[in-house]
C-alpha positions in Angstrom: 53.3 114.5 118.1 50.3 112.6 119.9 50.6 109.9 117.2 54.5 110.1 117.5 54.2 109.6 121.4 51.4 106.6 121.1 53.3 104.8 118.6 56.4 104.6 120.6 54.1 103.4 123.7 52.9 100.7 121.6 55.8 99.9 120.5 57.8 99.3 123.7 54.6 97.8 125.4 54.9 95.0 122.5 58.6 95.0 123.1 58.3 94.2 126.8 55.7 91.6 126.2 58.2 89.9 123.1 60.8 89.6 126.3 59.1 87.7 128.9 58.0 85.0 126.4 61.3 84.7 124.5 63.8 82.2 125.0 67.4 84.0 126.7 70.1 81.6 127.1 71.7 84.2 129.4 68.5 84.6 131.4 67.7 88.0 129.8 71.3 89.7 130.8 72.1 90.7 127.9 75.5 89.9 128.3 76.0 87.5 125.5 76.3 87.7 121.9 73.8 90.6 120.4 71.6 88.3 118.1 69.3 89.9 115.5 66.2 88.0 114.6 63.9 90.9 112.3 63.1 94.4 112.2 59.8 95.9 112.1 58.1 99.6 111.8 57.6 101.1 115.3 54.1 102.9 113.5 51.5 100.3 115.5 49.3 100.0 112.4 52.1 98.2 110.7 54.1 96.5 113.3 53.3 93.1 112.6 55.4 93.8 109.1 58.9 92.6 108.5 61.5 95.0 107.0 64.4 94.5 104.7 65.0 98.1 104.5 63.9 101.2 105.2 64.6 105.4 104.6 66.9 107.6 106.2 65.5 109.3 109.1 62.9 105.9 109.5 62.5 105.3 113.0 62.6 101.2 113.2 62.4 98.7 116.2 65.3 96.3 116.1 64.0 92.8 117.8 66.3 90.1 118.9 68.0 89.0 122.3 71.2 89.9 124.6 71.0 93.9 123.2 70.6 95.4 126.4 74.3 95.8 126.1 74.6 97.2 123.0 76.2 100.8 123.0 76.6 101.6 119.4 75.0 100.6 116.2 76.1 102.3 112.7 74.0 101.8 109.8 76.4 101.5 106.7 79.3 103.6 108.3 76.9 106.1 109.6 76.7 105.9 113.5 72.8 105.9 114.9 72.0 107.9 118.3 70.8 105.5 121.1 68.3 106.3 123.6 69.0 104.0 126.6 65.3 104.3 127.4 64.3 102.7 124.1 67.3 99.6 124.8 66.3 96.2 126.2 67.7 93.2 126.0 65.3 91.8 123.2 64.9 94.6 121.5 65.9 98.3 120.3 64.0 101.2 119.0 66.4 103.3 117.5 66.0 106.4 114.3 67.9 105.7 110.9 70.5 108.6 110.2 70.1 110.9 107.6 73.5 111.0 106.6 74.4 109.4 102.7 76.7 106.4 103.6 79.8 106.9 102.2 79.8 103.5 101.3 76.9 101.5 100.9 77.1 98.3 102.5 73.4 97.6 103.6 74.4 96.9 107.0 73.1 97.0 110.8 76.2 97.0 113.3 75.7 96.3 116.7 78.7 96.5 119.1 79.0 96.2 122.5 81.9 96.4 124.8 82.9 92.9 123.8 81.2 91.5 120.4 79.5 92.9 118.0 76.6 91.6 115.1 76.2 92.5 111.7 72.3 92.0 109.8 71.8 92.7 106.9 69.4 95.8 106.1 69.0 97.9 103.2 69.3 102.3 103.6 66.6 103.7 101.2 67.6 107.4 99.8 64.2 109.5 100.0 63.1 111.7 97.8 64.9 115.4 98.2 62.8 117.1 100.7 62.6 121.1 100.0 61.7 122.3 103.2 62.9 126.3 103.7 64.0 129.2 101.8 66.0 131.9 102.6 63.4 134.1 101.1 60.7 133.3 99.7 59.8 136.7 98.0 62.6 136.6 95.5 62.6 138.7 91.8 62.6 136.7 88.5 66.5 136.3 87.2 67.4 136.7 90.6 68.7 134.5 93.4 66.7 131.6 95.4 68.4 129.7 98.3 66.6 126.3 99.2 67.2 124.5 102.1 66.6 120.9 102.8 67.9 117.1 102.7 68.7 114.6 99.7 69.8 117.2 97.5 71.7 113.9 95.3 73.0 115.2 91.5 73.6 112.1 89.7 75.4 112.9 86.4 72.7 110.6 84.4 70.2 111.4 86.6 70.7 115.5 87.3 68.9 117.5 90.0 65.9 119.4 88.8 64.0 122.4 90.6 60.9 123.4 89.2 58.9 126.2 89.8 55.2 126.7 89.9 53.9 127.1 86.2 56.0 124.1 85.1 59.1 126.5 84.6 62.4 124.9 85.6 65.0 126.7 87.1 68.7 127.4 86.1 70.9 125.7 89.0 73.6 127.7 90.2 75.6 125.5 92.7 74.5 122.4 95.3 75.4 120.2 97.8 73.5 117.6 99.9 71.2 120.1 101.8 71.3 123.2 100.0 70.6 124.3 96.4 71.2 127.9 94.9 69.0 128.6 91.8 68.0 131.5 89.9 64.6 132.0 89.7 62.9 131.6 85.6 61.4 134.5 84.3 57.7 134.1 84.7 57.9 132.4 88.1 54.6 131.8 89.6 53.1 131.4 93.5 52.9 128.0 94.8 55.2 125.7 95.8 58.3 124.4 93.9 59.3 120.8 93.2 63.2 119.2 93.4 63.5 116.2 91.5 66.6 113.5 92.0 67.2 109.9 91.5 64.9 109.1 93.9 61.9 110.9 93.4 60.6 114.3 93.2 59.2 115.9 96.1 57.1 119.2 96.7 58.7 122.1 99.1 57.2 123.2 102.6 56.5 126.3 101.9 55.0 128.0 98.8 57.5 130.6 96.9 56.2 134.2 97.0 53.4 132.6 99.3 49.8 134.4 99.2 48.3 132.2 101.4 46.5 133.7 104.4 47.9 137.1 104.4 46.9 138.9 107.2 49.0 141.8 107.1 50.6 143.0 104.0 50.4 147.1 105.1 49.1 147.7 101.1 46.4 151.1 101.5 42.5 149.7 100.9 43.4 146.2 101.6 41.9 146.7 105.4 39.3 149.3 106.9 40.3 152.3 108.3 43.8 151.7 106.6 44.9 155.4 107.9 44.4 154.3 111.6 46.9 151.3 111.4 43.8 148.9 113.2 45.1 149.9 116.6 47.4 152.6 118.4 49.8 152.0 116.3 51.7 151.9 112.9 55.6 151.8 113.5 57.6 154.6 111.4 55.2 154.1 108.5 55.3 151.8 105.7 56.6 152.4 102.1 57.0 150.5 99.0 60.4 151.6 98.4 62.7 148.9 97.0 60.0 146.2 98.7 59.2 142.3 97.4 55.5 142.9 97.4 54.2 146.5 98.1 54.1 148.3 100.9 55.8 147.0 104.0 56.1 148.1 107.4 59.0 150.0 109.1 60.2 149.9 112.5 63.1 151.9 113.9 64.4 153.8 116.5 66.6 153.4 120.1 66.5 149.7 122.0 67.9 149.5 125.4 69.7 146.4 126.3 67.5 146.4 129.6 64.5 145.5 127.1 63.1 148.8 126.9 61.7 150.6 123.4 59.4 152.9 122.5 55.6 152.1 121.3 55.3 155.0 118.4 59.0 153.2 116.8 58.4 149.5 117.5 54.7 148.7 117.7 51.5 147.6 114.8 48.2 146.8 115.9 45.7 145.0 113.5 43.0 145.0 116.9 40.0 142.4 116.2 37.6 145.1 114.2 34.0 143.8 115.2 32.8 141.5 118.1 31.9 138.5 115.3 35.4 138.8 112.9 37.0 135.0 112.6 40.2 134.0 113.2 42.4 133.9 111.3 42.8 130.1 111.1 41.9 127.1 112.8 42.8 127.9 116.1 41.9 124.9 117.1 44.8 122.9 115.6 47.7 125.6 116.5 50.3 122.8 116.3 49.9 122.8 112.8 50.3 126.3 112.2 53.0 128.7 111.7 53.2 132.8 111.6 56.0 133.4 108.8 56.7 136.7 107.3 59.7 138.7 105.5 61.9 140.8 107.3 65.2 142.8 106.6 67.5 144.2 109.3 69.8 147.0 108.7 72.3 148.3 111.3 73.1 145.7 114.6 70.1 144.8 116.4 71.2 143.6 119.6 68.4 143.9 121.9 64.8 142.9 122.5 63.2 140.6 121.1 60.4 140.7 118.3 57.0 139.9 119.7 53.9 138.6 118.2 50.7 138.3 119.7 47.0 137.4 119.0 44.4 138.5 120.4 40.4 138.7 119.9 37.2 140.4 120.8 37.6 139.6 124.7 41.3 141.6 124.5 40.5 144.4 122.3 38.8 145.5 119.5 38.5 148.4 117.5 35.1 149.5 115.3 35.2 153.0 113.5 32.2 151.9 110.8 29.8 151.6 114.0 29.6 155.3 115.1 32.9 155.3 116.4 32.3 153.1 119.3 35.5 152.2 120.9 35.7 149.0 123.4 35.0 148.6 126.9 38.1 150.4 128.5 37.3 148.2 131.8 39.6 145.8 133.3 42.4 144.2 131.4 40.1 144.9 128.2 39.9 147.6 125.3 42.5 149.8 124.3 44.8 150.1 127.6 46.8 147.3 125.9 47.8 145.7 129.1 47.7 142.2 127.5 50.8 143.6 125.9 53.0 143.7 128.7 51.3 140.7 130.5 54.0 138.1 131.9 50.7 135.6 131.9 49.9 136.5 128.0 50.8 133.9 125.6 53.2 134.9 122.5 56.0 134.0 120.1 59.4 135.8 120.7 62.0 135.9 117.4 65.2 136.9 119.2 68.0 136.0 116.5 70.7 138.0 118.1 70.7 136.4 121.2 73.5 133.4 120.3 75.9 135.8 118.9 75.2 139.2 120.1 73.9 141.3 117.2 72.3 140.4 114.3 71.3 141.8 110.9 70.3 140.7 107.1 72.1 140.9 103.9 68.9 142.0 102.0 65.5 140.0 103.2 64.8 136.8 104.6 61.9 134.8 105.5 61.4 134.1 109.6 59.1 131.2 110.3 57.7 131.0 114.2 55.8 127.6 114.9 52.7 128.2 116.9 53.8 125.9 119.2 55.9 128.1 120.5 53.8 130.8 121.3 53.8 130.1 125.0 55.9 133.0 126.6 55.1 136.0 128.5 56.5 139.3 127.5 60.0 138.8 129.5 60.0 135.4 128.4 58.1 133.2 130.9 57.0 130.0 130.5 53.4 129.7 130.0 51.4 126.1 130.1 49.0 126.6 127.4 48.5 129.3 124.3 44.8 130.6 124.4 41.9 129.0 122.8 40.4 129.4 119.5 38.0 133.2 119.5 41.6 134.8 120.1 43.5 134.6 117.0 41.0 137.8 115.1 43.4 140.6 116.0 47.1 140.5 115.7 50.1 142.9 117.4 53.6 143.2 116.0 55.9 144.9 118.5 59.7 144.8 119.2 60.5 145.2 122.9 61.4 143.1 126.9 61.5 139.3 126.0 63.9 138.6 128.7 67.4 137.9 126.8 69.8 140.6 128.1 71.0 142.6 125.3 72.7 145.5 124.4 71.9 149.2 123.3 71.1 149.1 119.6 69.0 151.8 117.1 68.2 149.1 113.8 65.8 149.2 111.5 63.6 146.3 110.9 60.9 145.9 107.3 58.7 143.8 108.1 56.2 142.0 105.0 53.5 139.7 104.3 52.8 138.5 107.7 50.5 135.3 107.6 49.5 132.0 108.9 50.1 128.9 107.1 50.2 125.1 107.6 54.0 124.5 109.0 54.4 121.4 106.2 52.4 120.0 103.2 
């Protein structure tokens, strides 16, 4: 986003610069005629290049004179969203669509109120770009559903998904963002590739992804397995028609005020010695994400699901060393009250809150950026997550997070809970 920001800065400061040296026969109005001299990359490492074309989704900056009056611009017949902050009158910064022309002129349009300007400007088709899937734990023979953009079947050129191992899978339907396939028998972790046209790209996200597991809830995997890390271990776990093991079970009463009970809706993995890592590099959180599996049976209609980090300087918990428990002092140790902290950063996954209620049909995979793990536990706004040294201890719990809600008892699995790189 830094980058993202600084280009744009660059960008416009060249624009500016461009306009008091060029020559407006309208005195820089921008009243007249919209003229188009050249386009060029808005990326400042590049922007002394020309373009003739560029991909959908490109962000380009469109130099020429009287375009401060320009209030739409299609490319082909797909219309562009302008930014009036990014509009002067020698000069517009402005994002390709992503939509497939219907039809294929390889054309700018710039209108104003009164004339309008055509350039001429190819639309480049990317490659397909896998980026989600429903879930990412799925059976072999079963069904996969991938999300993403440039999904483009060409009868002599037919979409392809491919699965790690080299094994391509049977496709069941498509359309320009979404692809239905069943998975090959012998289906291996990693990441999948969809091939079009236009190239062949590799998905977000790894299928049945064992990357950085930190909670999986399988017995032996952790010490003191039978102490759930912490206070607390839900309802249990089971293995019981589950995508990978064991997984974790939460259920019981949630009141629409927020409230919820502890022993039902709350798992501790507490930081287990003063020196244990974290879990990732905390000190690049933007590129992170928490994603795990999760299936909801019955409405769940209130409270939101919380994660939360913590580290040595929270709590932590070390049975192997003569039993000694933390520092019960302060904010510290085992009284927890990080948990209910308004100033405590965490994410909040409320999916019933824009329609009310909310459950699966069978299991999906939830993806929370750690960018956005900047709320307190009603769902206050907090400035800044914590640094790196507290990401060695993880809580799950399902309670507050400020959306009013309404009484619900649902049960929520919970799987494979891990932190990844958000893209490749």
């Amino acid at each position: 986003m830094k980058k993202y920001i600084f280009n744009v800065i660059v960008a416009l400061s060249a624009l500016i610069a461009f306009n008091s040296c060029s020559d407006d026969d309208n005195g820089g109005s921008g009243k007249g005629t919209p003229v188009v001299r050249y386009v060029r990359p808005c990326d400042a490492s590049v922007s002394d290049s020309l373009l003739t074309g560029a991909y959908l989704g490109n962000q380009i900056a469109i130099i020429g004179e009287n375009l401060g009056s320009v209030n739409k611009i299609y490319f082909n017949d797909q219309k562009a969203k302008l930014n009036p902050n990014f509009v002067t009158d020698n000069a517009i910064i402005v994002t390709i669509p992503s939509g497939i022309p219907g039809e294929k002129e390889d054309l700018i349009k710039l209108y104003t109120n009164n004339d309008s300007c055509y350039y001429s400007f190819e639309t480049l088709v990317p490659a397909p770009s896998p980026r989600t899937m429903t879930c990412e734990y799925v059976e072999d023979g079963d069904i996969a559903y991938i999300q993403g953009l440039y999904f483009i079947h060409e009868d002599a050129n037919p979409l392809t998904v491919t699965f790690a191992g080299g094994l391509n899978a049977e496709i069941i339907s498509y359309d320009l963002n979404n692809i239905e396939v069943r998975v090959p028998a012998g289906a291996q972790s990693g990441p999948i590739e969809v091939t079009s046209v236009y190239g062949t790209s590799k998905s977000y996200f790894d299928f049945r992804d064992q990357r950085n597991i930190v909670l999986d809830f399988n017995n032996g995997n952790y010490p003191d397995y039978d102490y759930f890390f912490g206070w607390h271990g839900g309802k249990g776990v089971t293995s019981d028609n589950g995508i990978n093991g064991n997984y974790l079970i939460f259920s019981g009463d949630l009141g629409g005020d927020g409230s919820s009970t502890d022993a039902d809706f709350c798992f501790d993995r507490w930081t287990y010695t003063p020196d244990d890592p974290d879990f990732f590099d905390a000190s690049a959180l933007s590129k992170y994400a928490v994603k795990f599996e999760a299936k909801v049976i019955g409405d769940w209609s209130a409270c939101a699901f919380q994660v939360i980090f913590t580290g040595v300087d929270e709590v932590w918990l070390n049975w192997q060393n003569n039993g000694n428990w933390p520092d019960y002092a302060g904010t510290h140790g085992g009284n927890e009250t990080w948990k209910r902290d308004s100033t405590y950063p965490r994410g909040l996954w409320t999916p019933w809150a824009e329609t009310g209620s909310f459950t699966t049909d069978g299991w999906i995979t939830v993806t929370m950026p750690l960018s956005d793990f900047k709320y307190g536990i009603n769902g206050e706004s907090i400035s800044s997550p914590k640094p790196a040294g507290h990401y060695s201890g993880i809580t799950l719990f399902v309670g507050a997070g400020g959306a009013e809600g309404t009484d619900c008892s649902p049960t929520i699995y919970v799987d494979n809970v891990r932190v990844v790189e958000a893209e490749r």
